[in-house]
N, C-alpha and C positions, 0 to 999 in steps of 0.2 A: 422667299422668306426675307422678312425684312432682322437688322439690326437688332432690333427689340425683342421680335420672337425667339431669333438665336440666345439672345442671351436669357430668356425668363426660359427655356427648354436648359441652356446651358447651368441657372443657379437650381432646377429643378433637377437635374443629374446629379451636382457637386452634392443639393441636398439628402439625395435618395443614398449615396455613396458614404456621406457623413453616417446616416443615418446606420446602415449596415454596417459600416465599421466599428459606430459603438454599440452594434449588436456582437462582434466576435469581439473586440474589448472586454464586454461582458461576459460575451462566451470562455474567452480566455480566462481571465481574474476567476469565473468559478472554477475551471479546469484547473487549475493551478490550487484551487484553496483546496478541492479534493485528493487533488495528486498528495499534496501534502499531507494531509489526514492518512490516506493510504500508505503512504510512507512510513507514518507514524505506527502505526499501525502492523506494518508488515515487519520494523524492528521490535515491537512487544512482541509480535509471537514466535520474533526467531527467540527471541529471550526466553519465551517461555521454554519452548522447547530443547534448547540447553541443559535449561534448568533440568526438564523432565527426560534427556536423555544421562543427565545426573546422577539423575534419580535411580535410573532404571538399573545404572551402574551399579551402584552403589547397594541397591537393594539384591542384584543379579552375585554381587561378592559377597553377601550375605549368606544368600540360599546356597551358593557354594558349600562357602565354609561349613554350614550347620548341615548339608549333606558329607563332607567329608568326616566331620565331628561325627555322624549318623555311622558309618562304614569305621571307621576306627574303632567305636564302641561295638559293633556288631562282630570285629574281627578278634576285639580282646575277649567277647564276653562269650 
């Protein structure tokens, strides 16, 4: 092999290698814009669900009460 062939083989590898790396360049930047979106994401629904174990509270001290209100009234009447 001469000189020349090494090196047009040799800027043909660099290029092929260029080439594939700003293939996971790319591959990365969109893993990352997604991770983030999922991210974003997976804290709105802890939010929500917060919220709706709140709720559930809130509305579960309800049904209590208006059942104890239920049996107090049943007790006097």
């Amino acid at each position: 092999m001469t000189d020349q062939t090494t090196d047009i083989r040799l800027s043909e590898q660099i290029g092929q290698l260029e080439a594939q790396l700003n293939d996971v360049l790319t591959l990365l930047e969109t893993l990352s814009s997604e991770n983030a979106v999922l991210k974003a994401r997976e804290n709105q629904l802890l939010h929500e669900r917060s919220e709706l174990n709140h709720r559930n509270d809130k509305v579960r001290s309800q049904v209590e009460s208006m059942i104890q209100r239920l049996k107090t009234m049943d007790t006097q009447g």
